[in-house]
NUTOR-629755 format. One record per atom (N, C-alpha, C): residue number from 1; residue in one letter; atom name; x, y, z. Coordinates in steps of 0.1 Angstrom, whole numbers. Each point is the difference from the previous one (the first is absolute). Layout:
N
(site NUM,'A','CA',(X,Y,Z)) ...
//
This chain:
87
(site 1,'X','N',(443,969,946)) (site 1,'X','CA',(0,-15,3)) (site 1,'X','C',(-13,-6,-5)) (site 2,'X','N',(7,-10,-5)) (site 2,'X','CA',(-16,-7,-5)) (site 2,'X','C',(-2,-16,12)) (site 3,'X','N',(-13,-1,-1)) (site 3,'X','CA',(-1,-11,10)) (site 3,'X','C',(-15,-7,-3)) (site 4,'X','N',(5,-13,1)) (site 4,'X','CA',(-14,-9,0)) (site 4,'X','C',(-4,-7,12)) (site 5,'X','N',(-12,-2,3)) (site 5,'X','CA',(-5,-10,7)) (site 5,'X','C',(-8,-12,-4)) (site 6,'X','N',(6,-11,-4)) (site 6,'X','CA',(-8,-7,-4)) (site 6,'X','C',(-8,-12,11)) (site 7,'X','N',(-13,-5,-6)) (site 7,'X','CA',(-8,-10,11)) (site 7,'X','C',(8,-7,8)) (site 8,'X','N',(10,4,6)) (site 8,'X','CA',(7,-10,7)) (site 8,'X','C',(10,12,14)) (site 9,'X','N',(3,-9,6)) (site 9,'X','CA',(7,9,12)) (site 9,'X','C',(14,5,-5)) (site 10,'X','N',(3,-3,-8)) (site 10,'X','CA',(11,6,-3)) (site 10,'X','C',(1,15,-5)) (site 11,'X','N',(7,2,-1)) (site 11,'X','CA',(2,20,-4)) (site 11,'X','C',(13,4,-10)) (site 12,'X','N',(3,4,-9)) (site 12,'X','CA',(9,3,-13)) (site 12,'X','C',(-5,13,-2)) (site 13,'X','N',(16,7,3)) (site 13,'X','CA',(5,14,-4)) (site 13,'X','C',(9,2,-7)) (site 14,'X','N',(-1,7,-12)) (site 14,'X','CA',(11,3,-11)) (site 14,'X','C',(5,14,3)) (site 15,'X','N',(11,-1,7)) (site 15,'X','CA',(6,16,2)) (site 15,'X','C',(8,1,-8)) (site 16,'X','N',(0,8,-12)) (site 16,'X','CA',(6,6,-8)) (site 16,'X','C',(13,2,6)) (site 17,'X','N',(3,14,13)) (site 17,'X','CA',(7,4,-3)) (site 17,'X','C',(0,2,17)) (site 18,'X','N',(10,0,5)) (site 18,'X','CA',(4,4,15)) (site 18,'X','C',(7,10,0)) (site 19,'X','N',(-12,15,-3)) (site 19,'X','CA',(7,14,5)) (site 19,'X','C',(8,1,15)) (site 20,'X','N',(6,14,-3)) (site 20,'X','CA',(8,0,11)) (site 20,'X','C',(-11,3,16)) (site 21,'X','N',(-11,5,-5)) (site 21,'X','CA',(-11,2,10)) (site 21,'X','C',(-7,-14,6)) (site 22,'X','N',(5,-6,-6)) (site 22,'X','CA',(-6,-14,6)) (site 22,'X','C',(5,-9,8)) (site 23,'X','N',(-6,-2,13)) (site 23,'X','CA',(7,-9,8)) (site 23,'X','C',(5,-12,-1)) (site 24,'X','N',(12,-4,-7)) (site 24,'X','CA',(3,-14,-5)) (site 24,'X','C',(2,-9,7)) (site 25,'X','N',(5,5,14)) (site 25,'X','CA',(3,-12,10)) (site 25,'X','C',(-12,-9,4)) (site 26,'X','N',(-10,13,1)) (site 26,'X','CA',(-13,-3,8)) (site 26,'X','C',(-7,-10,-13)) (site 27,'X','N',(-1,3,-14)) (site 27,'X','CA',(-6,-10,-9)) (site 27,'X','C',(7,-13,1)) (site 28,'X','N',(16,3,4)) (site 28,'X','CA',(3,-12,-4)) (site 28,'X','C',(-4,-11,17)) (site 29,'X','N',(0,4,11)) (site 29,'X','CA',(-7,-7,8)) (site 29,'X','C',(-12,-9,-5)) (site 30,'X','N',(-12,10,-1)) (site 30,'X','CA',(-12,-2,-4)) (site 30,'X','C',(0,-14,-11)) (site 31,'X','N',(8,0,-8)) (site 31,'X','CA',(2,-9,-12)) (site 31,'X','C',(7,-13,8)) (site 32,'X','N',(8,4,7)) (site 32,'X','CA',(10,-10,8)) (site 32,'X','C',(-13,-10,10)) (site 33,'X','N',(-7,9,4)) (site 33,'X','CA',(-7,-9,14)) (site 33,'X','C',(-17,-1,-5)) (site 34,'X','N',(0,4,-12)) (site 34,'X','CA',(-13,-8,-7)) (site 34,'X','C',(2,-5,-11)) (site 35,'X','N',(1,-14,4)) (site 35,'X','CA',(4,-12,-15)) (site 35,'X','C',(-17,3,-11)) (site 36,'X','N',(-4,4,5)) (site 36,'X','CA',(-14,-3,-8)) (site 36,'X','C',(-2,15,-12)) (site 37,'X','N',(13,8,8)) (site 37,'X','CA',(-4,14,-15)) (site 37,'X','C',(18,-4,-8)) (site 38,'X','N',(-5,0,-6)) (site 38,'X','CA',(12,8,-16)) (site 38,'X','C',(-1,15,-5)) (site 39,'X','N',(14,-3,-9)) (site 39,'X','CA',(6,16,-4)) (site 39,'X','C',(9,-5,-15)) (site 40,'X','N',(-3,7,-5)) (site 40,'X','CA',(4,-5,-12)) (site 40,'X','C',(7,17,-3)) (site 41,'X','N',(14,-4,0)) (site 41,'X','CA',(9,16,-8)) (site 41,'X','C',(4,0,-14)) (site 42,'X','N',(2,7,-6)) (site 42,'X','CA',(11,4,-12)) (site 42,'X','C',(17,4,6)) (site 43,'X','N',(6,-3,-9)) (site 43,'X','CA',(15,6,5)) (site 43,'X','C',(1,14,1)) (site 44,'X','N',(-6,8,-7)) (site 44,'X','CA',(-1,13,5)) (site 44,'X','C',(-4,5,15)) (site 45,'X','N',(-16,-9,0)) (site 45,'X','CA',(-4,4,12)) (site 45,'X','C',(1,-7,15)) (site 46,'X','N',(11,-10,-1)) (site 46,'X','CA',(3,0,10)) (site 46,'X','C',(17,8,4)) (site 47,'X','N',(7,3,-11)) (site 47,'X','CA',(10,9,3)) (site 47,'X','C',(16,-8,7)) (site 48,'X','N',(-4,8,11)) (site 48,'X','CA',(12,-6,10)) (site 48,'X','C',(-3,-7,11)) (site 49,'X','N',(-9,-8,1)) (site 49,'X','CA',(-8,-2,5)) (site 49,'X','C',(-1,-17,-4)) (site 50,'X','N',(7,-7,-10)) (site 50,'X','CA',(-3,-10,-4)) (site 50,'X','C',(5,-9,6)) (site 51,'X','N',(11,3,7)) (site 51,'X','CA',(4,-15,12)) (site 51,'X','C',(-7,1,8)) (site 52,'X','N',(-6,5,8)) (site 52,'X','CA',(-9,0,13)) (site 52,'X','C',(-12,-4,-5)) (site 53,'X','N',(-8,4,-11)) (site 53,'X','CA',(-12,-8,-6)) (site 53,'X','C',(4,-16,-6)) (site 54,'X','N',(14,-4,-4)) (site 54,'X','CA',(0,-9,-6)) (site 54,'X','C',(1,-15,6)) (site 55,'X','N',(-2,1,12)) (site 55,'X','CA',(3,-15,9)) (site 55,'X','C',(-16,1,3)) (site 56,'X','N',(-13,4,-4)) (site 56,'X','CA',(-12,-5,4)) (site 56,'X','C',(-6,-6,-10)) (site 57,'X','N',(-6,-9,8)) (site 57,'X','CA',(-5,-8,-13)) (site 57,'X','C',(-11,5,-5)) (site 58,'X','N',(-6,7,4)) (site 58,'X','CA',(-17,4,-3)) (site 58,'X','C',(3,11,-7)) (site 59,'X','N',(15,9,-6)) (site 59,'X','CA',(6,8,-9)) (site 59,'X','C',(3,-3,-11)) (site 60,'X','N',(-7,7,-16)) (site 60,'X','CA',(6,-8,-4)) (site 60,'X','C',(7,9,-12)) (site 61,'X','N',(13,2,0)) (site 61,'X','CA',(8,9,-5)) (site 61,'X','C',(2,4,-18)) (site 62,'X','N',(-4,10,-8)) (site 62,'X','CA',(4,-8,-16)) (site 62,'X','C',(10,11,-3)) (site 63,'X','N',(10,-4,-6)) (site 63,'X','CA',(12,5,-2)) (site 63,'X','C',(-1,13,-11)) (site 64,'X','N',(-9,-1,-7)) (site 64,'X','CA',(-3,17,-12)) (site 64,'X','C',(-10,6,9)) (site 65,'X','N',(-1,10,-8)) (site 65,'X','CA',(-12,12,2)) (site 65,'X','C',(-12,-8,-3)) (site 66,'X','N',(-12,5,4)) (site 66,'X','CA',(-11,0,-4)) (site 66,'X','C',(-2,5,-15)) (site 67,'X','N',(-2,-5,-10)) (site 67,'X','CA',(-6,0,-9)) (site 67,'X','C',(10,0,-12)) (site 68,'X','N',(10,-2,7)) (site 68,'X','CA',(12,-3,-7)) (site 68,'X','C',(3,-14,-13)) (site 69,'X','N',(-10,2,-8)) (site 69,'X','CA',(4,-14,-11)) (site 69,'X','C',(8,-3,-7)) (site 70,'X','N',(1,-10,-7)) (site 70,'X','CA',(12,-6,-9)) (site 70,'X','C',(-4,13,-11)) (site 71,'X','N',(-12,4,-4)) (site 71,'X','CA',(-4,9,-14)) (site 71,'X','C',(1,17,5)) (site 72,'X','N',(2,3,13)) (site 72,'X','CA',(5,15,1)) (site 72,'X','C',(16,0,7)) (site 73,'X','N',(3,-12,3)) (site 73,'X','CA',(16,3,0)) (site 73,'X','C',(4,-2,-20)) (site 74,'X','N',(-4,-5,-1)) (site 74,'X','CA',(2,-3,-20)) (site 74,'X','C',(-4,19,-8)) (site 75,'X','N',(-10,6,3)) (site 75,'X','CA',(-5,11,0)) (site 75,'X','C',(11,9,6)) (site 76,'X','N',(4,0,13)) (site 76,'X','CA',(6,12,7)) (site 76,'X','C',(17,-4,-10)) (site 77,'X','N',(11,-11,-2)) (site 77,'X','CA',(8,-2,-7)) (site 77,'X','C',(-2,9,-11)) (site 78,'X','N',(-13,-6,-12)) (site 78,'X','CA',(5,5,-9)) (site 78,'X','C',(-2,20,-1)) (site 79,'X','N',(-12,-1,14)) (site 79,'X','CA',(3,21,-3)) (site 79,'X','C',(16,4,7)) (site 80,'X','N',(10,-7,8)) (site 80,'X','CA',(10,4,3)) (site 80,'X','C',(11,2,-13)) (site 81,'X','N',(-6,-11,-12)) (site 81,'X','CA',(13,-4,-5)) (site 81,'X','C',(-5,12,-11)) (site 82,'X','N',(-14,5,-3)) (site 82,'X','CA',(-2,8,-9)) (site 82,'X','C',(3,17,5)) (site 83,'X','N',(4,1,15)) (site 83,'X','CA',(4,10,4)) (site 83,'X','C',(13,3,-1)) (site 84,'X','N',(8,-13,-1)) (site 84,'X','CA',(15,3,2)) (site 84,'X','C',(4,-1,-13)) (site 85,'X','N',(-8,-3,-12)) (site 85,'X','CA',(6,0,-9)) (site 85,'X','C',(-4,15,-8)) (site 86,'X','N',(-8,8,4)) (site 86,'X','CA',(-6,11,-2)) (site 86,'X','C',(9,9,2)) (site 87,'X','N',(9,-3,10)) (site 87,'X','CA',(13,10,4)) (site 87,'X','C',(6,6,-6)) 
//
């Protein structure tokens, strides 16, 4: 988990990823009853998990993976299509 504190009372946590070891209900309280922290997910890392994170407003959800760009989905395409034609 990465996390910042900047000069200010607020608090921002980037959880990657909500293993199965991790108490989800209990972060999602935490999130729910302090307006002043954020959570920013990936679609991976919030899983199954994304309707119950998705009605807070201090959540803020992005629909790809982490590091997922327009130039490695263009990259990952063309090594699938040089695999399948390799066949």
């Amino acid at each position: 988990m990465c996390e910042f504190r900047p000069n200010s009372s607020y608090y921002c946590a980037r959880r990657c990823i909500l293993d199965p070891i991790f108490d989800v209900l209990a972060y999602f309280a935490w999130l729910q009853n302090d307006p002043t922290s954020f959570n920013i997910f990936n679609s991976d890392g919030i899983g199954t998990h994304y309707q119950l994170f998705s009605d807070l407003k201090n959540v803020l959800l992005y629909p790809r993976s982490a590091g997922f760009t327009e130039e490695s989905k263009v990259r990952l395409t063309q090594k699938v299509i040089a695999n399948l034609t390799s066949l």
